[in-house]
PyMOL Python script that loads the backbone (N, CA, C, O; Angstrom):
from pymol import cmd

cmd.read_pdbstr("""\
ATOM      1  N   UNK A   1     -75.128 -33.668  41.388  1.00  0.00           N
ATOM      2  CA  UNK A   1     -74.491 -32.806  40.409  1.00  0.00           C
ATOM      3  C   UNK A   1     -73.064 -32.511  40.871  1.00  0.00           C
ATOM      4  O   UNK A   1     -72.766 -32.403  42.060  1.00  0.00           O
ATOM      5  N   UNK A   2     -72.286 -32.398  39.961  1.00  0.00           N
ATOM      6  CA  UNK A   2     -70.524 -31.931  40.376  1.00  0.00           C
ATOM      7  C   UNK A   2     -70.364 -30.919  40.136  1.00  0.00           C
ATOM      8  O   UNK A   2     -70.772 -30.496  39.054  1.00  0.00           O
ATOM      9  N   UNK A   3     -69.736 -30.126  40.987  1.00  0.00           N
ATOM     10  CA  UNK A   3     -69.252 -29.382  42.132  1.00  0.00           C
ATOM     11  C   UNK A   3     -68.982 -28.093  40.558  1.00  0.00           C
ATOM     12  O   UNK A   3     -69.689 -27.090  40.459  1.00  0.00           O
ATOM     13  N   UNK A   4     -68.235 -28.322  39.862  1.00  0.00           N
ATOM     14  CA  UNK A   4     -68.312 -27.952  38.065  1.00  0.00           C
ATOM     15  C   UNK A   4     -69.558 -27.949  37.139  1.00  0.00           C
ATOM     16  O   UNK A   4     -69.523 -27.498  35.994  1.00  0.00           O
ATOM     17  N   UNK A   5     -70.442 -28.379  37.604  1.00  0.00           N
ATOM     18  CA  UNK A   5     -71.632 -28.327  36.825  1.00  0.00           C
ATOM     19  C   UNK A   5     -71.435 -29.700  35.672  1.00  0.00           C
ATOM     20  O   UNK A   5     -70.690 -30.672  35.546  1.00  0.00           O
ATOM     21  N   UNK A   6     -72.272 -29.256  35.163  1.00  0.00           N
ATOM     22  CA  UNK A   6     -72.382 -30.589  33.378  1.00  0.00           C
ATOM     23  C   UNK A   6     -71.259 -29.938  32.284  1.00  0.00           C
ATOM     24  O   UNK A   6     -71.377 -30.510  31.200  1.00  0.00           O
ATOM     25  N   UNK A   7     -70.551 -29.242  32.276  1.00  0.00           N
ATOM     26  CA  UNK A   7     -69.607 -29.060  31.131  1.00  0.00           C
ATOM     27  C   UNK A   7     -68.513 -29.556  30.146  1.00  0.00           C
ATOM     28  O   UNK A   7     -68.035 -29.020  29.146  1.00  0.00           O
ATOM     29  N   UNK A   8     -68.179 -31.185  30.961  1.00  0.00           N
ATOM     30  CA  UNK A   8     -67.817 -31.930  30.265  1.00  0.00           C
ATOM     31  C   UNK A   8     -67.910 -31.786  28.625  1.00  0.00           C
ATOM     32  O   UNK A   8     -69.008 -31.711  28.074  1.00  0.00           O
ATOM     33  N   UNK A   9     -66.761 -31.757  27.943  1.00  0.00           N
ATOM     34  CA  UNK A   9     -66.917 -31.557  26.819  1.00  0.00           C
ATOM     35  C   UNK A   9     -67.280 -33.169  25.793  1.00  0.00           C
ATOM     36  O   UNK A   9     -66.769 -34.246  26.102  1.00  0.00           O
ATOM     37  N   UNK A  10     -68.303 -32.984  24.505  1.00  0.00           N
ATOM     38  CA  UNK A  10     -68.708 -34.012  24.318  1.00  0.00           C
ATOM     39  C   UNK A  10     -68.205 -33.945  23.227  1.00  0.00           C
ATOM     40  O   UNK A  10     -68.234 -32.915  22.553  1.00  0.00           O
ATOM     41  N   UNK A  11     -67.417 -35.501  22.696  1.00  0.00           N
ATOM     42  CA  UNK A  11     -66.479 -35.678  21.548  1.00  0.00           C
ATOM     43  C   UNK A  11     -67.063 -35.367  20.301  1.00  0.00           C
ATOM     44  O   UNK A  11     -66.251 -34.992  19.456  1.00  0.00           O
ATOM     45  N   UNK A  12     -68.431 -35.426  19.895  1.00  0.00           N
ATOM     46  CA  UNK A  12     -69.144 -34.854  18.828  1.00  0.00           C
ATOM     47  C   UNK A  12     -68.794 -33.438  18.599  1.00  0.00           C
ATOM     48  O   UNK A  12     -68.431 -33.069  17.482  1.00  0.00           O
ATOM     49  N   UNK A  13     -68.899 -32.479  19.777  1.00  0.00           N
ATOM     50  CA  UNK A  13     -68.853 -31.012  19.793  1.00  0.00           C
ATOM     51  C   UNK A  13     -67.422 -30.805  19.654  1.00  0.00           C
ATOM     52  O   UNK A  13     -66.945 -29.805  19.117  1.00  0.00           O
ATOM     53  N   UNK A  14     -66.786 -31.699  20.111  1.00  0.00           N
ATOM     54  CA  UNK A  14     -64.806 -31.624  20.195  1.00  0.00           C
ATOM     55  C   UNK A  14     -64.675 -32.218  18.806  1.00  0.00           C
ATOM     56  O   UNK A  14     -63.593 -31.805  18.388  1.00  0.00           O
ATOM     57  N   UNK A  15     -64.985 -32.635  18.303  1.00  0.00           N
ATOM     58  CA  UNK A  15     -64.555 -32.619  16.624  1.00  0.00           C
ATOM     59  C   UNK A  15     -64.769 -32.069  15.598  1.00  0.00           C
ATOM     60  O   UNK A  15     -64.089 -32.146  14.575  1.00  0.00           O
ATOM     61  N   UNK A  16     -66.101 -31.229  15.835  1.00  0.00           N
ATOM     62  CA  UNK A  16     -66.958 -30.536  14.909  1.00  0.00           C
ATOM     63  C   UNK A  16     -66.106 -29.462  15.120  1.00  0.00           C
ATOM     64  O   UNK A  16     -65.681 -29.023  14.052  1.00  0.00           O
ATOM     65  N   UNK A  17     -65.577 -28.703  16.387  1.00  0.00           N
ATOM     66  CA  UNK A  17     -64.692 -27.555  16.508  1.00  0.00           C
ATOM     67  C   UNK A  17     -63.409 -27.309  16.203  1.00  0.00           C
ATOM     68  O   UNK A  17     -62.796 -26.354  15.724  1.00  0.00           O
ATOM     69  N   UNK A  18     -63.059 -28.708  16.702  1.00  0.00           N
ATOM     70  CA  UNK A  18     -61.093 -28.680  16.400  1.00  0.00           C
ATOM     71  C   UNK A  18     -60.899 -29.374  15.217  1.00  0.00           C
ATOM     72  O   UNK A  18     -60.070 -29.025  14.377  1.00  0.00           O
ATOM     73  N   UNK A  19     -61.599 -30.310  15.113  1.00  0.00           N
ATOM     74  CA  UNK A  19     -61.427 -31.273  13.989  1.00  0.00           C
ATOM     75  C   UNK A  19     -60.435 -32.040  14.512  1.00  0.00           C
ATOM     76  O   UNK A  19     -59.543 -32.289  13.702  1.00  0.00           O
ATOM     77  N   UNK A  20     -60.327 -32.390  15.348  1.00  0.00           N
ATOM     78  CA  UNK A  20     -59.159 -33.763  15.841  1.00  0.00           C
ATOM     79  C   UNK A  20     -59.941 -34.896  15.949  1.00  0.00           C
ATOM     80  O   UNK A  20     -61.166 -34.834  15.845  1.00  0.00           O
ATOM     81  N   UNK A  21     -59.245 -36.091  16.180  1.00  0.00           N
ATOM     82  CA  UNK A  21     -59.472 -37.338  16.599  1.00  0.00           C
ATOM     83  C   UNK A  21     -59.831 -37.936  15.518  1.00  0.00           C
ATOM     84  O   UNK A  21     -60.042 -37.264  14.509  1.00  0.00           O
ATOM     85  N   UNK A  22     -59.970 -39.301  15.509  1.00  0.00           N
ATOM     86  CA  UNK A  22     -60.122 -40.008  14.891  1.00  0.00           C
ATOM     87  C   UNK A  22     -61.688 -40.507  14.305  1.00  0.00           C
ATOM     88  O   UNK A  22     -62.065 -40.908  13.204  1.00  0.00           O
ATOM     89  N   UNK A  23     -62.273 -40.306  15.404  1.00  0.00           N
ATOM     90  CA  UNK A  23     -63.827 -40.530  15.595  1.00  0.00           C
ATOM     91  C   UNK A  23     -64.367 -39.455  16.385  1.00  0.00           C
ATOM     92  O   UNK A  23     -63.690 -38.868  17.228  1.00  0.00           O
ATOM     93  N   UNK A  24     -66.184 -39.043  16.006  1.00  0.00           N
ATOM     94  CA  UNK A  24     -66.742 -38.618  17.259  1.00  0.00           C
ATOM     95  C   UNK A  24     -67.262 -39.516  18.330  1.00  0.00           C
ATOM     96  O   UNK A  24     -68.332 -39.274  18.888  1.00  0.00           O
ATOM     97  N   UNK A  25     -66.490 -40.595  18.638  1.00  0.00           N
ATOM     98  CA  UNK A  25     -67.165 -41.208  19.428  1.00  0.00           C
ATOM     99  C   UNK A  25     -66.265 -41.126  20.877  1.00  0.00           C
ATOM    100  O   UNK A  25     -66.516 -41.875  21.821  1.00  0.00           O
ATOM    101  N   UNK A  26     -65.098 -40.026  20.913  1.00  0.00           N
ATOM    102  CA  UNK A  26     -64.162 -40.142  22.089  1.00  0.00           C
ATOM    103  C   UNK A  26     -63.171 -39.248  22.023  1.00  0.00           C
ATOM    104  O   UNK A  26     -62.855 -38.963  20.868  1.00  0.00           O
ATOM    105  N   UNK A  27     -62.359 -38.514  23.176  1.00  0.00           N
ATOM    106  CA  UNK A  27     -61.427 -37.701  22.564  1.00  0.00           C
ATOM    107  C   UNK A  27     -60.393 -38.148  23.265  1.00  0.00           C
ATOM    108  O   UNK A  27     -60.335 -38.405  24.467  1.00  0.00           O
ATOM    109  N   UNK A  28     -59.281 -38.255  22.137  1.00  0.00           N
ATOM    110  CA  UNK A  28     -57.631 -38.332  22.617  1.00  0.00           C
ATOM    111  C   UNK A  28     -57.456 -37.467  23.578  1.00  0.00           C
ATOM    112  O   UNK A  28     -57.983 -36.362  23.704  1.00  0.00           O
ATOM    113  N   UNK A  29     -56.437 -38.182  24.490  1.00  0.00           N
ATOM    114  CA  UNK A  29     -55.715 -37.511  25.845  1.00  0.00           C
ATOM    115  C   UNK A  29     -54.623 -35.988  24.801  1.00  0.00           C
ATOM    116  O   UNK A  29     -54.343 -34.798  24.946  1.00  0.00           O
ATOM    117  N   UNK A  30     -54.384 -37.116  23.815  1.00  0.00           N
ATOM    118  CA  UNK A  30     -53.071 -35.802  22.983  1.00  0.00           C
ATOM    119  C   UNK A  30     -53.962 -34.800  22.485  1.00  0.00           C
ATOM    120  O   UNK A  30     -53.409 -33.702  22.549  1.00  0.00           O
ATOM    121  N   UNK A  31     -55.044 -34.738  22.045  1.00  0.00           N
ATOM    122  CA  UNK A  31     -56.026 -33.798  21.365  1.00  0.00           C
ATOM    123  C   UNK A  31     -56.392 -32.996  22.220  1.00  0.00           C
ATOM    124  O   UNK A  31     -56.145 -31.811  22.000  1.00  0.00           O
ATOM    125  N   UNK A  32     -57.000 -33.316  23.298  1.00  0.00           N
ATOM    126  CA  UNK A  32     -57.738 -32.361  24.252  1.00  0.00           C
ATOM    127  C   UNK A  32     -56.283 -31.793  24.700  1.00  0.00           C
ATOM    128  O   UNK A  32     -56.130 -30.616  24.372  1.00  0.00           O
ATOM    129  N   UNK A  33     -55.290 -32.323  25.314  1.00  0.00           N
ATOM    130  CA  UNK A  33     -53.777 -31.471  26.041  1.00  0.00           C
ATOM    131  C   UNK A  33     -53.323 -30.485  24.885  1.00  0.00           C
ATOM    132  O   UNK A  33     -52.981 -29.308  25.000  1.00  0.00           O
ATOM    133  N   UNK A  34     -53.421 -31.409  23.529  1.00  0.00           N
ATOM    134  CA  UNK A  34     -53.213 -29.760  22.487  1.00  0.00           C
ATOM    135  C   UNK A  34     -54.067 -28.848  22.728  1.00  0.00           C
ATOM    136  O   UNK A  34     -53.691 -27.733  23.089  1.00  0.00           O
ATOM    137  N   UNK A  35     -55.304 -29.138  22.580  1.00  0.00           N
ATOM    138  CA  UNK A  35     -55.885 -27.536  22.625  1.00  0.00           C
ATOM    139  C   UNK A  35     -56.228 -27.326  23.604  1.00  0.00           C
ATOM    140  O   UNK A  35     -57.316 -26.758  23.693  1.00  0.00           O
ATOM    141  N   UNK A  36     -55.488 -27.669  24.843  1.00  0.00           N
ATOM    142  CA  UNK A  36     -55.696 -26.869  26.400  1.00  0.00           C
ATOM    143  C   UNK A  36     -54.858 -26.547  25.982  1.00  0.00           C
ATOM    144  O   UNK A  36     -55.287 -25.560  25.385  1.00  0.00           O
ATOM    145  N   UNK A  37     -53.401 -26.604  25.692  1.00  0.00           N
ATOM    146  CA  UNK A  37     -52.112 -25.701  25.604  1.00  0.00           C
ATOM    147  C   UNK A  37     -52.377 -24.541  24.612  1.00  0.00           C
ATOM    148  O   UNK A  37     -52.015 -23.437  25.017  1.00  0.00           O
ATOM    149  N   UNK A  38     -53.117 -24.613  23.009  1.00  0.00           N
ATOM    150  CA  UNK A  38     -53.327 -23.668  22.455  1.00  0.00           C
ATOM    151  C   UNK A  38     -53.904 -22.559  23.453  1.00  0.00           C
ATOM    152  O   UNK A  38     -53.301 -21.507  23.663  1.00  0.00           O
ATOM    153  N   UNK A  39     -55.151 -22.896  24.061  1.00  0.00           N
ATOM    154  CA  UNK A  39     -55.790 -22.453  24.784  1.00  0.00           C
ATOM    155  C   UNK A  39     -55.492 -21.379  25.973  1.00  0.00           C
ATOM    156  O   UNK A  39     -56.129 -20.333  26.089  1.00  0.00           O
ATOM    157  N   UNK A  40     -54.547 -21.738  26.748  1.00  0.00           N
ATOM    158  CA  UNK A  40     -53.432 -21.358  27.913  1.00  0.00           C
ATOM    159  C   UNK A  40     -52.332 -20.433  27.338  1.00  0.00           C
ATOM    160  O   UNK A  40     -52.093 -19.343  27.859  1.00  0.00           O
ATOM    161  N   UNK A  41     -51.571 -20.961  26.091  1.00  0.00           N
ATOM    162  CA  UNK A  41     -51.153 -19.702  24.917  1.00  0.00           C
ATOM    163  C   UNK A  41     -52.077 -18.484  25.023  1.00  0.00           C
ATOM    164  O   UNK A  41     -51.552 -17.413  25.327  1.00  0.00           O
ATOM    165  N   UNK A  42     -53.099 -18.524  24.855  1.00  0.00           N
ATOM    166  CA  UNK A  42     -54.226 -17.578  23.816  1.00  0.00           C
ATOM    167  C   UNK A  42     -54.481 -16.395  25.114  1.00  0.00           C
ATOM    168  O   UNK A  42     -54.409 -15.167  25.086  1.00  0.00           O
ATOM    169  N   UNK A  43     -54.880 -17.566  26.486  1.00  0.00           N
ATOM    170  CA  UNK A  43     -55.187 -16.656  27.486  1.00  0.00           C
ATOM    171  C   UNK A  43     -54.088 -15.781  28.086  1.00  0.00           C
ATOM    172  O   UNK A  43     -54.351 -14.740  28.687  1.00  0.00           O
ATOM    173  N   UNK A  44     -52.250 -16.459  27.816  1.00  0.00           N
ATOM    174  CA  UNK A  44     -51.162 -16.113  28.056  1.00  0.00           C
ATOM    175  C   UNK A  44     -51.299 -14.070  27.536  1.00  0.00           C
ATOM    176  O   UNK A  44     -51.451 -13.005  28.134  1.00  0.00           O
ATOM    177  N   UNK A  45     -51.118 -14.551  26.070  1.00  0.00           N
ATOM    178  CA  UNK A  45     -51.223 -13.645  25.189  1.00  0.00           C
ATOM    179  C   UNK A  45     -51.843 -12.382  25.862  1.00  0.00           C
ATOM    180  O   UNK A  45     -51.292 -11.403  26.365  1.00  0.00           O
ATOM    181  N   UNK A  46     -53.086 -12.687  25.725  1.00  0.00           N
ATOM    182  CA  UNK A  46     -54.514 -12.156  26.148  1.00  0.00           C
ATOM    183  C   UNK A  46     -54.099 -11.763  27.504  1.00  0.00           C
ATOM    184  O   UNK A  46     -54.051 -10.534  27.525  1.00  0.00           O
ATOM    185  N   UNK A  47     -53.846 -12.156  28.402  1.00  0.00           N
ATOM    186  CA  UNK A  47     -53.267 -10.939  29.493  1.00  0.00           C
ATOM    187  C   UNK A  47     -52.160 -10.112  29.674  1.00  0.00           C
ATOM    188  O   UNK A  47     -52.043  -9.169  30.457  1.00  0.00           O
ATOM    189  N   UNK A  48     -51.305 -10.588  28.817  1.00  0.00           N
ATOM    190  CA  UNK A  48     -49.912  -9.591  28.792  1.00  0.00           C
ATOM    191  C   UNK A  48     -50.956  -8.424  27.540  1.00  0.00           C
ATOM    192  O   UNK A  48     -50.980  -7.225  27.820  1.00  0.00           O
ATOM    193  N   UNK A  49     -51.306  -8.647  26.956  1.00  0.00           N
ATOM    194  CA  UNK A  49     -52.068  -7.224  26.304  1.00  0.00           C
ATOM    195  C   UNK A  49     -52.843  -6.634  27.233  1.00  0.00           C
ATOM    196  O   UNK A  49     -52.898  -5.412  27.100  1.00  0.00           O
ATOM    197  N   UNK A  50     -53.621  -7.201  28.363  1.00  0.00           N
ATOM    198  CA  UNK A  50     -54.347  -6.277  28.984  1.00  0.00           C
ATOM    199  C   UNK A  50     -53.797  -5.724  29.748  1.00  0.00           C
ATOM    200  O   UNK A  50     -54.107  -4.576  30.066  1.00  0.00           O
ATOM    201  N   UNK A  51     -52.564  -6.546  30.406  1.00  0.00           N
ATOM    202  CA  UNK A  51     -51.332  -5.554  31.268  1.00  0.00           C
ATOM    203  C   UNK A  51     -50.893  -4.581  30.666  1.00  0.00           C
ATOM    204  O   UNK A  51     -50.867  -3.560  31.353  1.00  0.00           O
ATOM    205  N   UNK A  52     -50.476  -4.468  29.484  1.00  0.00           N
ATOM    206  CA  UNK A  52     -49.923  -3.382  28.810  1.00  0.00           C
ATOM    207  C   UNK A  52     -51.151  -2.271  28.458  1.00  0.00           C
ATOM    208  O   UNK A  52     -50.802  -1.175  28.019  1.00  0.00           O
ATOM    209  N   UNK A  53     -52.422  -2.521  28.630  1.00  0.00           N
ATOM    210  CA  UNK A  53     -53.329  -1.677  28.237  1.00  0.00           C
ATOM    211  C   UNK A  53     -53.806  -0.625  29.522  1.00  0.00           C
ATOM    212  O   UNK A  53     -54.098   0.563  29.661  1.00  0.00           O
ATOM    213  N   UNK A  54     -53.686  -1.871  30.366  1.00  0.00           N
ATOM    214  CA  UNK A  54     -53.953  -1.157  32.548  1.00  0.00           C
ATOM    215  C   UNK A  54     -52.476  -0.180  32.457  1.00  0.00           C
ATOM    216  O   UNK A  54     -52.652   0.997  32.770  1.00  0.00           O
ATOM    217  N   UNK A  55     -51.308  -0.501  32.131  1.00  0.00           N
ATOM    218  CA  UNK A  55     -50.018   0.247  32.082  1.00  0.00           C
ATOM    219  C   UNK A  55     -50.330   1.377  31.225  1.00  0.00           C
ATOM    220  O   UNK A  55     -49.951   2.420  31.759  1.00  0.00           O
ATOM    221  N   UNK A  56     -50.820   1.542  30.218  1.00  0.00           N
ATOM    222  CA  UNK A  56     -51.250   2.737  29.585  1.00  0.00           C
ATOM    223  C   UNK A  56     -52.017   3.660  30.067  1.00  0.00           C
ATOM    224  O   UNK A  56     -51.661   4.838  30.097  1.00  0.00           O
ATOM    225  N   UNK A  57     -53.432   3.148  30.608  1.00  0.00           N
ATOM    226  CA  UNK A  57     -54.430   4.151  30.977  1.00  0.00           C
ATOM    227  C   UNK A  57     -53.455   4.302  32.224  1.00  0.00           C
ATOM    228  O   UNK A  57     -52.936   5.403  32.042  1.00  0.00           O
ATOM    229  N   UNK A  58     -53.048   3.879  33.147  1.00  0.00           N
ATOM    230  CA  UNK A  58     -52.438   4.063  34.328  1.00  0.00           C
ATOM    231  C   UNK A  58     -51.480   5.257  33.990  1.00  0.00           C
ATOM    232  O   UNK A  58     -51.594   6.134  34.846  1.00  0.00           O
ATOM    233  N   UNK A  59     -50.634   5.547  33.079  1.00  0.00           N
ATOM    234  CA  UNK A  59     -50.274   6.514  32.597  1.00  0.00           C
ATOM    235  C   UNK A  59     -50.749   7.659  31.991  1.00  0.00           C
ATOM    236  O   UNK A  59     -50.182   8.715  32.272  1.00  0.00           O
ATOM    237  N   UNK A  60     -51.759   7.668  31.146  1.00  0.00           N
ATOM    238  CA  UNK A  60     -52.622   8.181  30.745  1.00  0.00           C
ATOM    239  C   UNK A  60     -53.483   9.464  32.286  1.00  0.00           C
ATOM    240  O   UNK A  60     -53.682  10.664  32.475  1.00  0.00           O
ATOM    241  N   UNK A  61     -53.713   8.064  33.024  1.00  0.00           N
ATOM    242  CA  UNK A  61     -54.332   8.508  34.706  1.00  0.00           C
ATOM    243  C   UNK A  61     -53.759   9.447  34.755  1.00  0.00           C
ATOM    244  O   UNK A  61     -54.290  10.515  34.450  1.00  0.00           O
ATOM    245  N   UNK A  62     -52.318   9.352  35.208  1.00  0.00           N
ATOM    246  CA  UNK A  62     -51.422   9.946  35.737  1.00  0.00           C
ATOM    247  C   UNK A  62     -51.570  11.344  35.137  1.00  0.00           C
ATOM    248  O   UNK A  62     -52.083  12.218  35.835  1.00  0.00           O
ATOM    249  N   UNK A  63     -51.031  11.708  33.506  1.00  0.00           N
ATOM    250  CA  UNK A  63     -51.006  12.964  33.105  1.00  0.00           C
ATOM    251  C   UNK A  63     -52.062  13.904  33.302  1.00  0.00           C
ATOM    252  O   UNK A  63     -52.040  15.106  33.568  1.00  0.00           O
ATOM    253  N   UNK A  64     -52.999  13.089  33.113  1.00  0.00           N
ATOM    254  CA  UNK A  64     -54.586  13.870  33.167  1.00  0.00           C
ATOM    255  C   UNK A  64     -54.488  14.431  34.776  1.00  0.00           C
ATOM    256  O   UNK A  64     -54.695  15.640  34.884  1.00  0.00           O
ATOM    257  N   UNK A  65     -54.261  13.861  35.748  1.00  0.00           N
ATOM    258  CA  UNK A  65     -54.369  14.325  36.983  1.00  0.00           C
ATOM    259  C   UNK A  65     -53.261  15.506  37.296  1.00  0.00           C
ATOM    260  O   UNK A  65     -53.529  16.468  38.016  1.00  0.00           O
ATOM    261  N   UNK A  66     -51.495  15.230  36.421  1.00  0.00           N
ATOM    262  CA  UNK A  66     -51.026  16.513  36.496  1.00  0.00           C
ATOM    263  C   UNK A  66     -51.769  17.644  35.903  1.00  0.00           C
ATOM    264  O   UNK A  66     -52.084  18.603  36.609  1.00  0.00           O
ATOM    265  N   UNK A  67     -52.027  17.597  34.823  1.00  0.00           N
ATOM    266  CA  UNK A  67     -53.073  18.503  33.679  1.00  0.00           C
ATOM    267  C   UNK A  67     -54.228  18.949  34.343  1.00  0.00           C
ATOM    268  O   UNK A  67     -54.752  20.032  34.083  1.00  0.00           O
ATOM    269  N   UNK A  68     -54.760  17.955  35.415  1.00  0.00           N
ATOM    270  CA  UNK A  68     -55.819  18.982  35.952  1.00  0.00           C
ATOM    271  C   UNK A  68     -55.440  19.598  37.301  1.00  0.00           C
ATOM    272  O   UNK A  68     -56.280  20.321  37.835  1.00  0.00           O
ATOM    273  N   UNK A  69     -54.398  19.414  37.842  1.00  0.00           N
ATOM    274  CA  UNK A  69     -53.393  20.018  38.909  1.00  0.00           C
ATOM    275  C   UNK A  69     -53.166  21.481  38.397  1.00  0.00           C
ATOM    276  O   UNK A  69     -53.427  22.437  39.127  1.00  0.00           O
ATOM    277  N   UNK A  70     -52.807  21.597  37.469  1.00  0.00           N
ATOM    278  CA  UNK A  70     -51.908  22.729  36.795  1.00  0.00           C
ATOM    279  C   UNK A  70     -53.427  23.626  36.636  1.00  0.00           C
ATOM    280  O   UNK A  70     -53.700  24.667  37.233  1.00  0.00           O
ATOM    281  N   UNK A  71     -54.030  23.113  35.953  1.00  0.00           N
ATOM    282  CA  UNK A  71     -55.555  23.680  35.816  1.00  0.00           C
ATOM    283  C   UNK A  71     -56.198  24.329  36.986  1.00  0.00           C
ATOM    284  O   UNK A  71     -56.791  25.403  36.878  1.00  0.00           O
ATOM    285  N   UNK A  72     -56.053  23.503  38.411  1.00  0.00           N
ATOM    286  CA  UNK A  72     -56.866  23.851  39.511  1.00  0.00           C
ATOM    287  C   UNK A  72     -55.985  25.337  39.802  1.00  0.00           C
ATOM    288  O   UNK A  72     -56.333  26.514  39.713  1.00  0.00           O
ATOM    289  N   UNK A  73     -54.678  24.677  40.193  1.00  0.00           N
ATOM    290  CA  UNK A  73     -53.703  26.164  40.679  1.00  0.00           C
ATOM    291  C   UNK A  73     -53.721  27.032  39.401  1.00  0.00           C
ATOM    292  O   UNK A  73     -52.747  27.739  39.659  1.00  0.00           O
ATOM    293  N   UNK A  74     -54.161  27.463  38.201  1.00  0.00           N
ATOM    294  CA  UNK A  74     -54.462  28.526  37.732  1.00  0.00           C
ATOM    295  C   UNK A  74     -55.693  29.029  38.207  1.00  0.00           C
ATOM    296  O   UNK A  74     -55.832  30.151  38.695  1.00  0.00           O
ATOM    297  N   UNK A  75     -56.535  28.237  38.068  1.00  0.00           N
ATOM    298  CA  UNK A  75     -57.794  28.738  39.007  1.00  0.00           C
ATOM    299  C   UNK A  75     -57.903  29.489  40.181  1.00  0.00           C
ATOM    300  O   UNK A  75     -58.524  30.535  40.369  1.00  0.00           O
ATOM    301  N   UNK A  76     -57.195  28.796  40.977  1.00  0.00           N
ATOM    302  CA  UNK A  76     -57.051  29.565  42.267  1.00  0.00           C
ATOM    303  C   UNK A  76     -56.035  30.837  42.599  1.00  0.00           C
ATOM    304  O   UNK A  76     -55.998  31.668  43.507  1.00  0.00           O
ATOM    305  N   UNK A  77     -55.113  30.544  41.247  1.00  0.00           N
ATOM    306  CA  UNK A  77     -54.303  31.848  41.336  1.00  0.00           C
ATOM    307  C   UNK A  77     -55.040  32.983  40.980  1.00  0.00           C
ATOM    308  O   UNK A  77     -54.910  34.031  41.613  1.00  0.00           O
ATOM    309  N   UNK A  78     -56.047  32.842  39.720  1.00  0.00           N
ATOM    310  CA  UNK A  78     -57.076  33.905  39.429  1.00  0.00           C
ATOM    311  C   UNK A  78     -58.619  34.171  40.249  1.00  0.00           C
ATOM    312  O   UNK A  78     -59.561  34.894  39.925  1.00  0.00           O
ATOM    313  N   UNK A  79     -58.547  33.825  40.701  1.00  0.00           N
ATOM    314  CA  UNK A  79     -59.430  34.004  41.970  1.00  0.00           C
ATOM    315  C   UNK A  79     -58.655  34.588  42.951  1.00  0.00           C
ATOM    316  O   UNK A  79     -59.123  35.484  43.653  1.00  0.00           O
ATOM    317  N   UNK A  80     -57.404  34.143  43.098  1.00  0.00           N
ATOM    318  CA  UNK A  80     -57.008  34.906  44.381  1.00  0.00           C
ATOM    319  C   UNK A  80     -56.861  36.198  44.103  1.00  0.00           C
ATOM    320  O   UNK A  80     -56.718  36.892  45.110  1.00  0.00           O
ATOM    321  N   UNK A  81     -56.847  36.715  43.174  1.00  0.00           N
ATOM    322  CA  UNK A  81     -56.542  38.262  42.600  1.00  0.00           C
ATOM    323  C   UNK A  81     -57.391  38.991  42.844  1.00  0.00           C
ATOM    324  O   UNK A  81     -58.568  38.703  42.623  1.00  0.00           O
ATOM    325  N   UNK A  82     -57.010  40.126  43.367  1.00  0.00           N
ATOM    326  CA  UNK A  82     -58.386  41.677  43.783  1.00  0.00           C
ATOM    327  C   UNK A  82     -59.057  41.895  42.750  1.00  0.00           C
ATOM    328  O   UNK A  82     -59.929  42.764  42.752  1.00  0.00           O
TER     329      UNK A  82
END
""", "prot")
cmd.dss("prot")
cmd.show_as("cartoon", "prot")
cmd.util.cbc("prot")
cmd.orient("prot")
């Protein structure tokens, strides 16, 4: 067995999906490199949104932890009182 498992993609299943090639009996070098590049786009995409989403809550983090800062030292200011 290779080292990748059986995942080889099979030109029947690669045409029924993309609809390229000419036949299901084989897939173009240009067909499969297009939709690895669509592909590599998509995942491109797809992580600059999740960066910008980790950059949000990361901010988000942030306020909540001043907000509960401000929260604790009222606490303790009213407790410290006779």
């Amino acid at each position: 067995m290779r080292p990748w498992g059986d995942a080889d993609p099979v030109a029947q299943d690669f045409r029924a999906a993309f609809g390229l090639g000419t036949d299901d009996k084989s897939i173009g070098l240009l067909d499969i490199d297009g939709v690895n590049m669509v592909a590599i786009q998509a995942l491109a995409r797809r992580t600059q949104e999740l960066h910008a989403k980790s950059a949000e809550v990361d901010s988000l983090k942030a306020e909540l932890k001043r907000s509960l800062s401000r929260l604790e030292a009222v606490v303790h200011a009213r407790g410290a009182k006779p």
